[in-house]
VOSEBA-225609 format. One record per residue (C-alpha): residue in one letter; x, y, z. Coordinates in steps of 0.02 Angstrom, whole numbers, padded with zeros to 5 digits, always signed. Each point is the difference from the previous one (the first is absolute). Example, Ala and Ser with C-alpha at 12.3 -4.5 7.8 and 13.67 -1.06 7.14 Angstrom:
// VOSEBA-225609
A+00615-00225+00390 S+00069+00172-00033 
END
This chain:
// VOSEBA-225609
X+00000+00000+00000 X+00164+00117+00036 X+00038-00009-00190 X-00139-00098-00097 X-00089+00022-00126 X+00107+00141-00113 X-00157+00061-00041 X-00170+00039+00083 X-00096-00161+00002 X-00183-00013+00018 X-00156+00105-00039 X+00060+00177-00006 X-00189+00077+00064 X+00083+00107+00133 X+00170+00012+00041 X+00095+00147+00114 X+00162+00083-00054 X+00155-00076+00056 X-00099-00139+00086 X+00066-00209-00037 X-00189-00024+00004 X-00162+00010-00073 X-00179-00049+00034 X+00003-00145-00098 X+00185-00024-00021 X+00192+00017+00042 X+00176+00068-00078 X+00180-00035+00096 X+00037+00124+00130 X+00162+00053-00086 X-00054-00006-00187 X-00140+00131+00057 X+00121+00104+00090 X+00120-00020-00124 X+00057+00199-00044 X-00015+00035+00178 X+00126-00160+00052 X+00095+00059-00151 X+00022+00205+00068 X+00070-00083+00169 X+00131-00127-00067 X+00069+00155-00148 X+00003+00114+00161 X+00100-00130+00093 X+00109-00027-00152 X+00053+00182-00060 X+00010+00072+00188 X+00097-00134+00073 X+00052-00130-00115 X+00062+00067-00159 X+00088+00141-00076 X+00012+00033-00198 X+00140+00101+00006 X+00092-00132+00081 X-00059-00137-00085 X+00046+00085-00195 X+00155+00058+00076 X+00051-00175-00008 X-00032-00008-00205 X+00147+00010-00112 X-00008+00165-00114 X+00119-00069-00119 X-00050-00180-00006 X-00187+00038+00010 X+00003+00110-00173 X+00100-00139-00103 X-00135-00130+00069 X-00140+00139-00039 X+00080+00050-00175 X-00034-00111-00107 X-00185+00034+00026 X+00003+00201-00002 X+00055-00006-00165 X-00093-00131-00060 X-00164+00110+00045 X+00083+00157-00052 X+00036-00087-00189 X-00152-00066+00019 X-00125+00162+00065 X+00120+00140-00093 X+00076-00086-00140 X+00179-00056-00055 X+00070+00177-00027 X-00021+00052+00187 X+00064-00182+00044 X+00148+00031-00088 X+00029+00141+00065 X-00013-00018+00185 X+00088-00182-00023 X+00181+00078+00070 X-00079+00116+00129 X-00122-00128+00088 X+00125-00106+00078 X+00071+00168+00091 X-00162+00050-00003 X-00086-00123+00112 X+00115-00016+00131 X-00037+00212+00056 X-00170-00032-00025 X-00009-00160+00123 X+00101+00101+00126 X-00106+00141+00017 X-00147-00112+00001 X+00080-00086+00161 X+00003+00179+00087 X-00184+00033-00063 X-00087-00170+00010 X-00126+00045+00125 X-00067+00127-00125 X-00020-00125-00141 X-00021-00168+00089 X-00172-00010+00125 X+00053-00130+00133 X-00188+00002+00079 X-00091-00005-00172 X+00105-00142-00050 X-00039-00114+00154 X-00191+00058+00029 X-00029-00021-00188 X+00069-00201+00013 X-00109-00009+00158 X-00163+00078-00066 X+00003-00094-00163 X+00020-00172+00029 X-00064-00011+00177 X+00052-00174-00003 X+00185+00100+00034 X-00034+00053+00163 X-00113-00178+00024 X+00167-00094-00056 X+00122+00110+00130 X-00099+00016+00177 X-00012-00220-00023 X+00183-00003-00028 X+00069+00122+00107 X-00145-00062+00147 X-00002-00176-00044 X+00056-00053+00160 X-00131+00115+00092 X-00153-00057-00094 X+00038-00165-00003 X+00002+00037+00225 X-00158+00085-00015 X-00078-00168-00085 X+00094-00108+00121 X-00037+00086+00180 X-00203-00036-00041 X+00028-00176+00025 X+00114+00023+00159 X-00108+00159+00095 X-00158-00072-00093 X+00011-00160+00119 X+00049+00068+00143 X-00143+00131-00016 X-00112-00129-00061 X+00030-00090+00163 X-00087+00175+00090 X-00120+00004-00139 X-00034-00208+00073 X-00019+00052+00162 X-00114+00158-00036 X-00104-00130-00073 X-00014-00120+00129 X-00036+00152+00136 X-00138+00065-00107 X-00040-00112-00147 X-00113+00111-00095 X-00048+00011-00204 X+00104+00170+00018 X+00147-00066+00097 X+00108-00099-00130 X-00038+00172-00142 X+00055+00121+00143 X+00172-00101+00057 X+00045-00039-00180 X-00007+00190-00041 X+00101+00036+00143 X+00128-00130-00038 X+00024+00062-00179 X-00011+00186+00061 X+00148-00034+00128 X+00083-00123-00124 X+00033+00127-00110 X+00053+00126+00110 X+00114-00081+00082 X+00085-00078-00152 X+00047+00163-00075 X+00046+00086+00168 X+00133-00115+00002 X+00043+00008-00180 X+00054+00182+00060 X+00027+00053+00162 X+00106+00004+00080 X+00102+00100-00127 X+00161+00013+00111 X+00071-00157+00072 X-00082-00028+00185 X+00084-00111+00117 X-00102-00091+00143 X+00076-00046+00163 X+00171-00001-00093 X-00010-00168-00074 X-00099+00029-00169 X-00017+00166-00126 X-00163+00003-00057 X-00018+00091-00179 X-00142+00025-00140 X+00016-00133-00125 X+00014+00129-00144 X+00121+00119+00074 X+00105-00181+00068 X+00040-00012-00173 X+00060+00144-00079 X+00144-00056-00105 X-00084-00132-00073 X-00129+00085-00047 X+00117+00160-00052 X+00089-00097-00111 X-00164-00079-00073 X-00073+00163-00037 X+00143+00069-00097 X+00005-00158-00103 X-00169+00022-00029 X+00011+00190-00051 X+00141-00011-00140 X-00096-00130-00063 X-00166+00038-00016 X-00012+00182+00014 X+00172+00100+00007 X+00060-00076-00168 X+00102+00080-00128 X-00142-00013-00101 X-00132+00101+00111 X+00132+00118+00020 X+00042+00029-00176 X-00150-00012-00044 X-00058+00161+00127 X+00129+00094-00046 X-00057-00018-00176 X-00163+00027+00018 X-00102+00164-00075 X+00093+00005-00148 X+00023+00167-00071 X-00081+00074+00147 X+00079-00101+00133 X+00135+00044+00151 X+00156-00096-00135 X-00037+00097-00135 X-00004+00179+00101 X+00173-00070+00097 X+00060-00023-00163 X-00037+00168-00079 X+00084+00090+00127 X+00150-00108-00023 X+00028+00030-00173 X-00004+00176-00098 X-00165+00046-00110 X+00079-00037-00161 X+00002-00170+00025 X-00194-00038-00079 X-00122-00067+00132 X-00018-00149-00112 X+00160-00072+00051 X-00044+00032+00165 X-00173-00098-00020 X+00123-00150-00086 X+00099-00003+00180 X-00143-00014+00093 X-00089-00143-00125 X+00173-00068+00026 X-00036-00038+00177 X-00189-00049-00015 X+00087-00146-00120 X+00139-00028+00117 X-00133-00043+00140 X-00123-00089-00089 X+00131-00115-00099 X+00084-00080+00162 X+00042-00154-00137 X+00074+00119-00135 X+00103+00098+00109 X+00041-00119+00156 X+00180+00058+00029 X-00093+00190+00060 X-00108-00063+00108 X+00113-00150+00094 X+00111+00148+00015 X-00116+00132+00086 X-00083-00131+00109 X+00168-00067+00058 X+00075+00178+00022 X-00161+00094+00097 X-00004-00162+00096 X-00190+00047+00074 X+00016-00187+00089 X+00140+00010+00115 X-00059+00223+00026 X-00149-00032+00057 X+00016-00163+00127 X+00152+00103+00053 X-00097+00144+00058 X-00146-00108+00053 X+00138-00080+00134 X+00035+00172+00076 X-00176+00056+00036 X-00053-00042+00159 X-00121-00127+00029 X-00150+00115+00034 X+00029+00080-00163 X+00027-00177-00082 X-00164-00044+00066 X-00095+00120-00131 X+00053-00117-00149 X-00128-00146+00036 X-00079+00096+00154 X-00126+00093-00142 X-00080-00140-00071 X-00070-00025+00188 X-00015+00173+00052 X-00130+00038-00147 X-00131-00108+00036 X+00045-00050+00170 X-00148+00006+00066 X-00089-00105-00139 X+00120-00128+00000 X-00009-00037+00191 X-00201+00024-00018 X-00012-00118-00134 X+00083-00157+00120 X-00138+00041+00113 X-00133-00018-00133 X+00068-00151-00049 X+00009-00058+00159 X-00192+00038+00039 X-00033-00093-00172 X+00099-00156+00074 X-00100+00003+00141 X-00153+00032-00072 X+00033-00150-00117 X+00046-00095+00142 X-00139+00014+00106 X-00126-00037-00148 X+00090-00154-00027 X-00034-00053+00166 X+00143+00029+00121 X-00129-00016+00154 X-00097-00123+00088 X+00075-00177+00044 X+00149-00018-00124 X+00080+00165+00008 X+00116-00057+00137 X+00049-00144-00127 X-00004+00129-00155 X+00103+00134+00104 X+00156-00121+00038 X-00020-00076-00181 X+00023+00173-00053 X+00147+00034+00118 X+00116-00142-00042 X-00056+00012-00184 X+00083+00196+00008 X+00150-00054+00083 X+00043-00139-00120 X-00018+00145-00141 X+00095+00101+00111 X+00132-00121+00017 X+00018-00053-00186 X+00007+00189-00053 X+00131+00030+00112 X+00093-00146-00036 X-00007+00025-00192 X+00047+00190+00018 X+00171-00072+00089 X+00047-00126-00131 X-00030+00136-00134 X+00111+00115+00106 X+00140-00100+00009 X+00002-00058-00158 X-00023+00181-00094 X+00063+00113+00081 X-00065+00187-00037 X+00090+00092-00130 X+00078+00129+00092 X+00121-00141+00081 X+00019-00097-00183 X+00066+00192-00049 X+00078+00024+00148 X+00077-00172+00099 X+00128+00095+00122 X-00139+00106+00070 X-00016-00019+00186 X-00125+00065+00107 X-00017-00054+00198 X-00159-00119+00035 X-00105+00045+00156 X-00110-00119+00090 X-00149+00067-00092 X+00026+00112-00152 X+00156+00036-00070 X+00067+00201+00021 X+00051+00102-00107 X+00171+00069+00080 X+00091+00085-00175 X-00066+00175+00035 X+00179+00070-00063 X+00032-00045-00185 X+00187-00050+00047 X-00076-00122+00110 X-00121-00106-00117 X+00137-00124-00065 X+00088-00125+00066 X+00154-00013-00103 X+00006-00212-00053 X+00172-00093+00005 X+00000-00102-00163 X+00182-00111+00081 
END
């Protein structure tokens, strides 16, 4: 329900604004609050995470012109004819380089970080779907898991409750309760505490999110230069506009009026091929992805934030509908009940029924658990494939995150 369906499903009779729900039908919490989800993570990522100055700095001048010449002059041959190709054939190669340089210095101007990663978001929700399940795998897959283990303790109250007062109301009233609290709990401790808490000095309690924070650091940055911060996206922004975009303006006041705007319109068609030709013109962007290096930049400033600030990557998808979320437990809770007391649950067999049920749950239990450790140990998460000589202390109950200093994250590994 936190991310399915994509797209409203149901009969669309009445529906609120920036609601999951209908009267007569649902849409995934985060698909629905997609461009506001979206705003949050861009904030996150151009105020704290990453700087375009910094990251272009990194690009080549010299090298990035030879890779982009071959395709500036095959638009400007193309776009203004062979005379003006001739022409500027000995003065591109020199050319290029200036231009690339001063582009460095002015690539906030040309290049919109926020536009670029709220446009992949807003598009294709699925984007957004795809990162909040990889970066909070580990999280959802907890909020799934603690039903069964609060759900049976609680369902032991909601047992008793019943055999105080069995009633036709009873069993819908507990079940409602036990899906309300359910809920709440689970995601309290998905969260909070944010800061490492030790108890009677023997254990450190943490929030399961903010426990892992390089994993997940290094997960979102994989995830970013993949599917969002490409070359192509970039490229492909910067490009964008045409004639009337920020390139073509940079551009103009780079080179003297003489120079026709034609060949200026050739540069910037130039780079619209460039980005939508990854296959054509592979050796540009292998180059810029390798060289901006959005990856390792953003799980590297991920790592220093601290882990109340870390918290707002997954914390949002929670936060938005909170309330729903937690509510809906409880109504599916009352609906268990409900179900459960027109089925029968009183009278002479519900003792039988109620242990039936019982050891029935803590077989499932058992067999859940026991699968999710065999799977563990025999594929391990991909932040330790990437990264075997990580090494991050265990506490009794939830691992903490101690790197809060970026010097500190790695353990250096002794391959003797």
């Amino acid at each position: 329900m936190l991310f399915y369906p994509i797209e409203y499903f149901g009969i669309n009779l009445k529906r609120w604004d920036d609601t999951p729900y209908g009267m007569f039908g649902w849409q995934g919490v985060v698909p629905t609050k997609t461009e506001i989800m979206a705003k949050r993570l861009v904030r996150i990522v151009t105020d704290k995470l990453l700087s375009l100055e910094e990251a272009f700095a990194r690009l080549d001048p010299v090298k990035l012109g030879k890779l982009l010449l071959p395709a500036v002059q095959e638009s400007v041959e193309a776009n203004c004819g062979e005379a003006w190709s001739w022409l500027l054939r000995p003065v591109l190669p020199l050319l290029l380089p200036h231009i690339l340089t001063s582009l460095q210095r002015e690539i906030d101007q040309v290049l919109d970080l926020e536009d670029v990663v709220l446009s992949a978001f807003v598009r294709d929700k699925a984007v957004l779907v795809d990162l909040f399940q990889k970066v909070g795998r580990v999280e959802l897959l907890f909020l799934v898991n603690s039903g069964f283990g609060f759900g049976f303790f609680l369902g032991l109250a909601q047992m008793a409750a019943w055999a105080a007062h069995p009633a036709s109301w009873t069993l819908p009233a507990a079940g409602a309760l036990v899906g309300y609290v359910t809920n709440w709990i689970a995601i309290r401790m998905i969260f909070e505490p944010a800061e490492p808490v030790n108890v009677l000095g023997l254990i450190e309690v943490q929030g399961l999110f903010e426990s892992r924070q390089v994993e997940v650091s290094d997960e979102f940055g994989d995830f970013m230069q993949s599917r969002v911060l490409t070359a192509r996206e970039l490229l492909k922004d910067m490009a964008s506009g045409g004639d009337d975009g920020d390139l073509f303006r940079f551009l103009r006041r780079q080179l003297p009026y003489p120079i026709p705007s034609s060949i200026l319109s050739a540069a910037v068609s130039a780079i619209a091929d460039v980005a939508d030709n990854p296959l054509k013109y592979p050796a540009v962007h292998s180059y810029v992805n390798e060289q901006l290096d959005i990856r390792e930049t953003l799980a590297r400033g991920l790592k220093r934030l601290s882990p109340k600030e870390f918290e707002d990557l997954l914390h949002p998808v929670f936060q938005e509908d909170e309330v729903t979320l937690i509510a809906t437990g409880g109504v599916l809770g009352f609906g268990a009940g409900a179900l459960q007391t027109k089925l029968g649950w009183g009278g002479p067999a519900a003792v039988p029924r109620a242990i039936g049920t019982m050891l029935f749950t803590l077989a499932t239990s058992l067999m859940i658990y026991v699968q999710q450790e065999y799977e563990a140990q025999h594929d391990p998460p991909l932040a330790s494939k990437e990264r075997p000589h990580l090494r991050r202390r265990e506490t009794i109950l939830r691992p903490t995150n101690e790197l809060a200093e970026v010097a500190a994250q790695y353990t250096p590994y002794d391959y003797r």
